[in-house]
N, C-alpha and C positions, 0 to 999 in steps of 0.2 A: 561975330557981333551981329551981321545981318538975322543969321539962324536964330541967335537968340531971342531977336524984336520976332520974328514969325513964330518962334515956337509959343514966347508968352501970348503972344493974340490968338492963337492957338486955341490956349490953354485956357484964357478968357472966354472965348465964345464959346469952347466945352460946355465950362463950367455954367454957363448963362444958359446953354439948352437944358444942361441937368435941373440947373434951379427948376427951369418953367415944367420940364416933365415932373418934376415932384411935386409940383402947385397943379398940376393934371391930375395928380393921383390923387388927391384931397378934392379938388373941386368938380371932377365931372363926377356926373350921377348913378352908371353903374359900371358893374365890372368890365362890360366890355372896352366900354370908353376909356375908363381909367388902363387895360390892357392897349390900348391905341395909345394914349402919351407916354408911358412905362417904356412902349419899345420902340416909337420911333423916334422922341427927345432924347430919351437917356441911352438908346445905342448911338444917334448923330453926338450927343454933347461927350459921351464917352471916347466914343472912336478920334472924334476934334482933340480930346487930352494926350489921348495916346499918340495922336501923330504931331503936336503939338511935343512931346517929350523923345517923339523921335527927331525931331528936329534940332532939339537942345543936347542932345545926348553928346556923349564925350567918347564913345565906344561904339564900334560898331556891334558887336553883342546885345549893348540896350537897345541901339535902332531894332534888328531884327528881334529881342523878346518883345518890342514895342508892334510893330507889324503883325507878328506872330497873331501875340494878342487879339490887333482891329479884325484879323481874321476870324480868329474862331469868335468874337464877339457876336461881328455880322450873321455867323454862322447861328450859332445857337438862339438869341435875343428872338429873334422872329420864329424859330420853329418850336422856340419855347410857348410865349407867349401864344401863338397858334393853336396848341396843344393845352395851353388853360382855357382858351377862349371854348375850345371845343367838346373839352373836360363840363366847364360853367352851361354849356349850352345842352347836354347830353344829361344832366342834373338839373335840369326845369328851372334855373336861373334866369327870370324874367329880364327882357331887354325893358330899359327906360319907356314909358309912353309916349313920347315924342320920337320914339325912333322910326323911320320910314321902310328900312329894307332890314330885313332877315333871310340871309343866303342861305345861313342852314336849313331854314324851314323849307325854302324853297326848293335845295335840292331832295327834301325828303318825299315832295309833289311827286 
């Protein structure tokens, strides 16, 4: 019973970070930025679901594919996103005007 009440709150606050990174993907103003809510909302609101469903699980097989999961999640989501940021940047994809720092440029110094 207890597992159940943590798993659903869980699975609430997931779900509440995904909302916000998906309103990040729509509302900030260029790609880099929208790659900054993409992957740290929607891996923190994802990974919150899946542990969230590890909690509620009936089996230990779903806990561990649920783990599994958080795992490569964590793993890939940032090295993805990384790897577009780098992609977008290396193709003269201009940063916002109001942006202050450009690490890539600066490591090209």
């Amino acid at each position: 019973m207890m597992n159940d009440i943590i798993g659903l709150f869980l699975l609430c606050v997931g779900v509440l970070f995904n909302f916000i990174g998906c309103i990040g993907l729509v509302r900030f103003p260029d790609v880099y930025n929208r790659l900054q809510a993409g992957t740290k909302c929607v891996t923190l609101g994802t990974c919150l679901i899946l542990l969230g469903v590890v909690f509620m699980a009936t089996t230990g097989a779903t806990a561990v594919k649920g783990i599994l999961c958080m795992v490569f999640i964590l793993i890939t989501s940032p090295t993805a996103a990384h790897a577009l940021a780098r992609g977008a940047h290396k193709a003269g994809i201009k940063l916002w005007d109001k942006s202050v720092v450009d690490k890539y440029a600066e490591d090209k110094q």
